[in-house]
VMD Tcl script that draws the C-alpha trace (Angstrom):
set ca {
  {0.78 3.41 -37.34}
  {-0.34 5.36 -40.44}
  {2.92 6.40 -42.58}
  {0.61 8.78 -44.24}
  {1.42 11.13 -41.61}
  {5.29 10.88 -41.50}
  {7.34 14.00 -43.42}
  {10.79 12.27 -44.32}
  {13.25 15.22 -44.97}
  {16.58 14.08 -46.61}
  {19.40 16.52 -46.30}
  {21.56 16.92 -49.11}
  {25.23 18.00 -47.64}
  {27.15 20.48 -47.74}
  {30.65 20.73 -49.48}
  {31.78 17.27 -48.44}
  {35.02 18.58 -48.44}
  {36.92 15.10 -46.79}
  {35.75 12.93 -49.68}
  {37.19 15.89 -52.52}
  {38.02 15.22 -55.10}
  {34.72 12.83 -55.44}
  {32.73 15.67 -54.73}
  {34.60 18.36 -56.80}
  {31.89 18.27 -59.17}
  {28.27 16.82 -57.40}
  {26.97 17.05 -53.58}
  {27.78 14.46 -51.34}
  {24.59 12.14 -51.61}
  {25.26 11.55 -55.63}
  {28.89 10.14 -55.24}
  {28.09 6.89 -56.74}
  {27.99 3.94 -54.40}
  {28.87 -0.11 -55.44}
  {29.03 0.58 -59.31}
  {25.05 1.34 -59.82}
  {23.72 3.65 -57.11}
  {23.94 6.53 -55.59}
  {24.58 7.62 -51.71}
  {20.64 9.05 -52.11}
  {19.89 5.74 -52.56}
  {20.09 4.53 -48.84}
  {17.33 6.54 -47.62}
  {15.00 6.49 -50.53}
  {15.05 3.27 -50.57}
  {14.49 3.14 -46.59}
  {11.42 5.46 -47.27}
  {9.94 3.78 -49.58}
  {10.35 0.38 -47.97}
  {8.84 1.85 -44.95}
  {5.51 3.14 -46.82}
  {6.57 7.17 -46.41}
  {5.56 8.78 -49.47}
  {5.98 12.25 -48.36}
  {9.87 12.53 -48.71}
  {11.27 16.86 -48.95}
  {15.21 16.95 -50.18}
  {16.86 20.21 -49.10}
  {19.51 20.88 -51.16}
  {22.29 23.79 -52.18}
  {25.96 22.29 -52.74}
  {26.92 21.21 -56.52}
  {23.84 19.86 -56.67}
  {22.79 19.83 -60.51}
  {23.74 15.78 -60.65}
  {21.62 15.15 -57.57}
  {18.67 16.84 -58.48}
  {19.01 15.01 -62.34}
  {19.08 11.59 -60.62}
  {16.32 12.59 -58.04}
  {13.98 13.73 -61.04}
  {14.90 10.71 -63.06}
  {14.87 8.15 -60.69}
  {11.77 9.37 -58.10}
  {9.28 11.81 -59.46}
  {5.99 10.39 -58.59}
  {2.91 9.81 -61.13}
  {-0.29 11.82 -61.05}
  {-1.95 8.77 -59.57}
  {0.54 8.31 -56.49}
  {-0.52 10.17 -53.67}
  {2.70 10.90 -52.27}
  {5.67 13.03 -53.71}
  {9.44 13.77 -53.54}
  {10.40 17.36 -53.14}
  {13.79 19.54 -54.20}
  {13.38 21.99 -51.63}
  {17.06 24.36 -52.55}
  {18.16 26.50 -50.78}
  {17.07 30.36 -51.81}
  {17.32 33.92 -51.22}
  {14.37 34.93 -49.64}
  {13.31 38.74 -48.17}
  {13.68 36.89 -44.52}
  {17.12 35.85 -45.65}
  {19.72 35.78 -48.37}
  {22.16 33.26 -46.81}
  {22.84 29.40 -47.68}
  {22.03 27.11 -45.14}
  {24.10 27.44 -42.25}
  {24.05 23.61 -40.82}
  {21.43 20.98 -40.42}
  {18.80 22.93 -38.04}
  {18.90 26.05 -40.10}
  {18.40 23.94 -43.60}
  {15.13 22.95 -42.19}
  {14.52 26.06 -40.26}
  {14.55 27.65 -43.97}
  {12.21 25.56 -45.21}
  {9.14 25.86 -42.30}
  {6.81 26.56 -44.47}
  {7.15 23.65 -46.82}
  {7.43 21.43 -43.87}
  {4.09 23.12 -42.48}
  {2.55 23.15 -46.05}
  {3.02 19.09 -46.06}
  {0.17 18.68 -43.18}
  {2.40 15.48 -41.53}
  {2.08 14.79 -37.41}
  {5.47 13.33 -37.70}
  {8.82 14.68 -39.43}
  {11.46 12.13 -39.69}
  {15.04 13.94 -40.32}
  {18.16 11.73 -42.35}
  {21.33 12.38 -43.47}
  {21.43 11.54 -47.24}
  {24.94 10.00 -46.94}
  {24.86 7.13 -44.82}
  {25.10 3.68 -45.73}
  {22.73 1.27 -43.47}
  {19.12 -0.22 -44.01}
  {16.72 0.84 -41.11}
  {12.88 0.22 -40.82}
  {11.84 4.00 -40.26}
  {8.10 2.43 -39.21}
  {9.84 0.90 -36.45}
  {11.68 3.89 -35.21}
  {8.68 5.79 -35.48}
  {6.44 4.03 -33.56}
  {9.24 3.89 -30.95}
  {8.85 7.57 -31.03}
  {5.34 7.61 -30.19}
  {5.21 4.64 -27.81}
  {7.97 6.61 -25.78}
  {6.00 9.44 -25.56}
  {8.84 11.57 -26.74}
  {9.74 14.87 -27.78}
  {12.47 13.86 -29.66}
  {13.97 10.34 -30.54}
  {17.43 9.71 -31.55}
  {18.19 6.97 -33.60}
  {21.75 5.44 -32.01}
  {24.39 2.90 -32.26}
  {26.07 0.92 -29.81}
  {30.25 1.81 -31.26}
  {33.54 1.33 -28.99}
  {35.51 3.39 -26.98}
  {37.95 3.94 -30.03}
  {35.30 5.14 -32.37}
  {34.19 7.56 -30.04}
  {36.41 10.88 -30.62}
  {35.02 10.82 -34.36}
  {30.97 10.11 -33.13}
  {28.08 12.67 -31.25}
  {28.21 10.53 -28.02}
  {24.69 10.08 -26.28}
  {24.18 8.84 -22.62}
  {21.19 6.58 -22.01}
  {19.29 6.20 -18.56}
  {17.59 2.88 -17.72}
  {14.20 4.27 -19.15}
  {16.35 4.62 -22.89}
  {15.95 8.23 -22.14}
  {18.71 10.71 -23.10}
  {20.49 12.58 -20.11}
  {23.91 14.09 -21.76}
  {25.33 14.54 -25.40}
  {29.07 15.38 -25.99}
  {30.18 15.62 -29.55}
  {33.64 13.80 -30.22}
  {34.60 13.54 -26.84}
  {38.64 12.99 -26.62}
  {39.64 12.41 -22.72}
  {39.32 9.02 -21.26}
  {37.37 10.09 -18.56}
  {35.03 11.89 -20.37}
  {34.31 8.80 -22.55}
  {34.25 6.44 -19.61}
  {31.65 8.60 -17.98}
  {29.32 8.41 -20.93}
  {29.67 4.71 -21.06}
  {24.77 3.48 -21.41}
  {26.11 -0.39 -22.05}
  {27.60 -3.36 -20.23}
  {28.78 -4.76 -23.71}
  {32.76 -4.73 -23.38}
  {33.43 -4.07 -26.50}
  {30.83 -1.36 -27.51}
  {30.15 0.51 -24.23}
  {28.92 3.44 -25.63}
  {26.20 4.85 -27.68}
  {26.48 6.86 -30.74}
  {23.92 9.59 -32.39}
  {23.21 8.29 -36.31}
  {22.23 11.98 -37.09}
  {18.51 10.33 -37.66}
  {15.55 12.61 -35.49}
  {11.86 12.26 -35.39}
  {10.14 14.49 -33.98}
  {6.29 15.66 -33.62}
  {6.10 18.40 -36.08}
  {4.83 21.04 -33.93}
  {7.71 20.52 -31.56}
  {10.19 20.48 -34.05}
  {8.71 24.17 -35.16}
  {8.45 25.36 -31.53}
  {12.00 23.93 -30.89}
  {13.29 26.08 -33.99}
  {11.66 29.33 -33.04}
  {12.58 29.38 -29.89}
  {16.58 28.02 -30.42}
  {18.15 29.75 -32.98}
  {21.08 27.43 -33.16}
  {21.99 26.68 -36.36}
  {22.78 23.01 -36.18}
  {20.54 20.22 -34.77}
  {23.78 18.02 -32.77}
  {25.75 21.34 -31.89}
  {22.53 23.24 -30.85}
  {18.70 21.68 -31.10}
  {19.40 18.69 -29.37}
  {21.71 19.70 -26.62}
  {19.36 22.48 -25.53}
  {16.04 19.78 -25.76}
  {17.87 17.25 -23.09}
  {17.85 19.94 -20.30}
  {13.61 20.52 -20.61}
  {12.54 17.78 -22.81}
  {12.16 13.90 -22.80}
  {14.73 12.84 -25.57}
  {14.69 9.73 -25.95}
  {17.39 7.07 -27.95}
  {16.29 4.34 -30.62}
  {19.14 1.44 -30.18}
  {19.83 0.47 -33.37}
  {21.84 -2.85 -34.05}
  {22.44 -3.23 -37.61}
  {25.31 -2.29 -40.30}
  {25.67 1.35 -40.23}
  {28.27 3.62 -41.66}
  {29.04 7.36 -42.43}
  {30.96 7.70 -45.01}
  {32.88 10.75 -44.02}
  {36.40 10.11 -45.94}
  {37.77 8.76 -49.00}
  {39.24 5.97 -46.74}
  {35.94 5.22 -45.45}
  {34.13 5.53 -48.66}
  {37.08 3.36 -50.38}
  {36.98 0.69 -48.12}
  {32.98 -0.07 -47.80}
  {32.71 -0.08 -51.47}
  {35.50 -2.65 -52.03}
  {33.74 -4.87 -48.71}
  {31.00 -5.27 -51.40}
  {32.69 -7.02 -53.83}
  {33.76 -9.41 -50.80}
  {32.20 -12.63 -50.26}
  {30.50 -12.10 -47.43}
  {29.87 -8.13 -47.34}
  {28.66 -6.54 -44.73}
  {26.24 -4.59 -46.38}
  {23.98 -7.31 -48.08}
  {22.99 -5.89 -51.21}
  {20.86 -8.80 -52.47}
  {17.84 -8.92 -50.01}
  {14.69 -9.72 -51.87}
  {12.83 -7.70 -49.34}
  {14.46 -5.27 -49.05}
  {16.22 -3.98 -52.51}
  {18.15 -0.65 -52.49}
  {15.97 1.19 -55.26}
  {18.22 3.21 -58.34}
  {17.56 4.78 -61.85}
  {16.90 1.85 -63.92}
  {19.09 1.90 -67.09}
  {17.97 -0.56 -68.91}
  {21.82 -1.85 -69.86}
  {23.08 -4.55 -71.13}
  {24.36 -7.35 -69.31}
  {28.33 -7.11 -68.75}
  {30.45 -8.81 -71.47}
  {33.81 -10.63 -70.26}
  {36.07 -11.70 -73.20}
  {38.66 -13.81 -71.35}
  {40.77 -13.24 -68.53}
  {40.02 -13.55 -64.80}
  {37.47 -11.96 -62.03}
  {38.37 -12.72 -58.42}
  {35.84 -11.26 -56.11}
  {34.56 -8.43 -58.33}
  {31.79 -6.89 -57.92}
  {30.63 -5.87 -61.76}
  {27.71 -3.44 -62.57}
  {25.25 -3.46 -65.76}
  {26.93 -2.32 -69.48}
  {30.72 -2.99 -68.97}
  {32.87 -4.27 -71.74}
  {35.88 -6.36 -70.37}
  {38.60 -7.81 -72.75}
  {40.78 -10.48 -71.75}
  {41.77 -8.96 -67.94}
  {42.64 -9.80 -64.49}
  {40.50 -7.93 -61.94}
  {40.63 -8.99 -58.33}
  {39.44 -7.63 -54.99}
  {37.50 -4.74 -56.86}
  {34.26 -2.62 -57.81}
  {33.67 -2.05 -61.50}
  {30.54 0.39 -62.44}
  {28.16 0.81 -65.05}
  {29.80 0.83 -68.89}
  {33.50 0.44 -67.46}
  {35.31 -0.27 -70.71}
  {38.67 -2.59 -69.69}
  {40.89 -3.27 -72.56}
  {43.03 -6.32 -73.27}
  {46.17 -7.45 -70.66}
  {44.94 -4.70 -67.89}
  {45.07 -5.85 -64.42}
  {42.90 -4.10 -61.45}
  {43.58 -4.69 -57.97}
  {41.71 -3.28 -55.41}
  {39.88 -0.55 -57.28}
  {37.06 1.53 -57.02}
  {35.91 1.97 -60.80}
  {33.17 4.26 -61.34}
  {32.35 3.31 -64.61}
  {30.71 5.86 -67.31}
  {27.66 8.17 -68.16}
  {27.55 7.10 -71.52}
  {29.36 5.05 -74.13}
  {31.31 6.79 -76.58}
  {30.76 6.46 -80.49}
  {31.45 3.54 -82.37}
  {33.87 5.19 -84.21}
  {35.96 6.45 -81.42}
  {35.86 3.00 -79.47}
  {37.26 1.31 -82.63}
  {40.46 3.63 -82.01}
  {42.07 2.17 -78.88}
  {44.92 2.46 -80.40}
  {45.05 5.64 -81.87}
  {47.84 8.45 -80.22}
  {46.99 10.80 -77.96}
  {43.87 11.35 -75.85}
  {42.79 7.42 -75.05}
  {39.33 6.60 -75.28}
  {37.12 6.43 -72.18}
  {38.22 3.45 -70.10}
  {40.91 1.93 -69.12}
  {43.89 0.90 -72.24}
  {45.19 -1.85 -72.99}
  {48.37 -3.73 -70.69}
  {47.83 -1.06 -67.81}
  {47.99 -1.91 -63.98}
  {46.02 -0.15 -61.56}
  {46.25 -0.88 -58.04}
  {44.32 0.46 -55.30}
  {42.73 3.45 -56.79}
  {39.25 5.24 -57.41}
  {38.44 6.10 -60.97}
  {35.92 8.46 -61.13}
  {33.23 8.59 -63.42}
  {33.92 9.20 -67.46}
  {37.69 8.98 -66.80}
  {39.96 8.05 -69.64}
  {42.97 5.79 -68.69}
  {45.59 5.36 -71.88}
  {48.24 2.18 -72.45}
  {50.30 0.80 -70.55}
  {49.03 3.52 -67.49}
  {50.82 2.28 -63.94}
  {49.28 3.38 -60.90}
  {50.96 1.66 -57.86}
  {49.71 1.42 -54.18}
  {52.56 2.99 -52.75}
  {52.69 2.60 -48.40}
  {52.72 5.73 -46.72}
  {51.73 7.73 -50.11}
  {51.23 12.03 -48.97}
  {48.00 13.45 -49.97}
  {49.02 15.72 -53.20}
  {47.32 16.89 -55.89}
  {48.24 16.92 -59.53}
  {46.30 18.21 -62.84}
  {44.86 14.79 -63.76}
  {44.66 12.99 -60.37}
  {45.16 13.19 -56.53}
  {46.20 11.33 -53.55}
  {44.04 10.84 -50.69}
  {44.73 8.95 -47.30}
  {47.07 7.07 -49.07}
  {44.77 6.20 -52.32}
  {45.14 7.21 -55.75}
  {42.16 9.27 -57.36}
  {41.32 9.85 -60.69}
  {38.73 12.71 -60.97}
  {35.71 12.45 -62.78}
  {36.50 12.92 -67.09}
  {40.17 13.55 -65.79}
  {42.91 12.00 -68.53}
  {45.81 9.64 -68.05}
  {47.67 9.79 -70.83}
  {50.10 6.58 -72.73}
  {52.97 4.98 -70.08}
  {52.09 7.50 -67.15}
  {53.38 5.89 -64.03}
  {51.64 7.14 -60.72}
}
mol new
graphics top color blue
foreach p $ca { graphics top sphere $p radius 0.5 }
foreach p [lrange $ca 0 end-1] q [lrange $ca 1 end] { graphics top cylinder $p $q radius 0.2 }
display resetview
């Protein structure tokens, strides 16, 4: 089918509050992903591969970053005959409120979404980490003859309280929803699948719908949230139908979460595979320098563009763009963000000077099982243990999360702190 008529609208996330303090300053689809890219990455780069060059981003939380990357990284040329869109959220004289949840972020925005002239509007979450052929799922769409199609997962029964759980008739069509469902029998009775270990079918959050049903289905439900609301109401007088989906797929809804698929990328055999030739996830080319290792040891590290490490011994670990690791430090498990720029010349001579350290991480210091954020700046002999059964707490210069140690973005960790 002709992607010319598809709409993709990305939405850009509200306060992202279980993954603070990574989104204390930027919306949840810029928290930086595997050292280079960005969470907005996933679906771009889904888009693009997919031929949809009519891609709307409705944002409104912290989102100065996102829009910088979006304009830097996106914005089409005058010979293109797509575009990518900012549409932020705004007082209007129909309404003066933010968005209110997913179906009234797009409910806000009708008229762009009318203006763009598409058949089709495809809907995504801009913080997911999977790699989907959208040209696929939208031909399912109108194959099926549907109203609505739901992209969904096959998960188990213990995965369940935390998912939108969909049952499926034989004809794939959707005939009950229940969002985290907690009793037993409630998830038994959902069960679409014969597979004993993933009975059950989860929503992705990804819709396509024709656009004048998607309009119709907003004017007439005022619900404010498409898996609370829209879609609920739709399986009772319309055919909704579910796309089966059976790739890698992951929301990253917690600093657990988010810690843990990063660091599976610097494993051997990841299980998201960044290096398909086909299928490349797309970023803001820096043009960087390659890394520069002086001595020391990398076990399993997964090392982004610009980084300057002396002689260290990083294992089991992420390290992003222009991370600066001085002599005798040892990384275990970490989630290093890297930097937005390098300092001056002049200040990077001065490891060694007292007081403030430079940006990095100083000389002879251990960190284990942590996320540095962005533009951080680590001092000497700095200790930050993994500690079992750590309580969340939060402290001036860093925080613990779910049992991992966080170092906010430009936060400072001053000479022999022990965390």
């Amino acid at each position: 089918m002709e992607m010319h008529d598809v709409l993709a609208v990305i939405l850009g996330g509200g306060q992202g509050t279980r993954l603070y303090p990574l989104t204390r300053d930027r919306t949840k689809p810029a928290v930086p992903l595997a050292g280079k890219y960005r969470l907005i990455d996933i679906p771009m780069s889904n888009c693009f591969h997919a031929g949809i060059d009519k891609i709307a981003i409705l944002t409104q939380f912290k989102s100065v970053s996102l829009h910088r990357h979006i304009h830097r990284t996106y914005m089409r040329d005058a010979f293109s005959q797509g575009w990518v869109q900012i549409l932020a959220a705004e007082q209007t004289h129909q309404s003066g409120e933010w968005y209110q949840g997913t179906a009234d972020a797009i409910r806000k925005q009708i008229i762009e979404i009318e203006a763009a002239g598409a058949e089709y509007t495809l809907i995504l979450a801009g913080d997911h980490l999977y790699r989907m052929d959208y040209r696929e799922f939208v031909e399912h769409h109108v194959e099926s003859k549907a109203d609505i199609s739901i992209a969904v997962i096959p998960v188990s029964r213990d995965e369940a309280p935390g998912l939108g759980i969909l049952k499926l008739d034989e004809t794939g069509q959707i005939t009950e929803f229940v969002e985290k469902p907690k009793e037993p029998d409630e998830i038994h009775r959902l069960e679409s699948s014969d597979d004993p270990h993933k009975p059950l079918m989860a929503s992705m959050g990804i819709y396509v719908f024709k656009t004048k049903t998607l309009l119709k289905m907003l004017d007439d439900n005022k619900g404010t949230d498409f898996g609370r609301h829209i879609i609920p109401a739709a399986i009772d007088n319309s055919r909704v139908v579910g796309y089966i989906f059976n790739g890698y797929w992951e929301d990253i809804g917690t600093v657990r979460r988010f810690y843990e698929v990063n660091l599976n990328m610097a494993a051997p055999l990841p299980l998201f595979n960044l290096y398909d030739p086909d299928h490349p996830i797309y970023t803001r080319p820096r043009f960087l320098a390659g890394s520069k290792v002086e001595g020391g040891s990398l076990t399993n590290v997964l090392l982004a563009d610009g980084c300057r490490i002396q002689e260290a011994a990083i294992r089991n670990s992420v390290i992003g763009l222009r991370s600066i690791i001085g002599h005798g430090v040892t990384i275990e498990r970490t989630l290093m963000m890297g930097a937005d720029y390098y300092e001056s010349p002049d200040q990077i001579d001065e490891w060694w000077k007292p007081g403030s350290p430079n940006m990095g991480i100083g000389p002879d210091s251990v960190i284990q099982g942590a996320i540095i954020d962005k533009n951080a700046r680590i001092g000497r002999h700095v200790i930050i243990r993994n500690l079992p059964d750590r309580p969340d707490e939060e402290h001036h210069n860093w925080v613990s999360r779910e049992g991992i140690v966080i170092v906010p973005k430009g936060a400072i960790i001053p000479d022999n702190t022990v965390i």
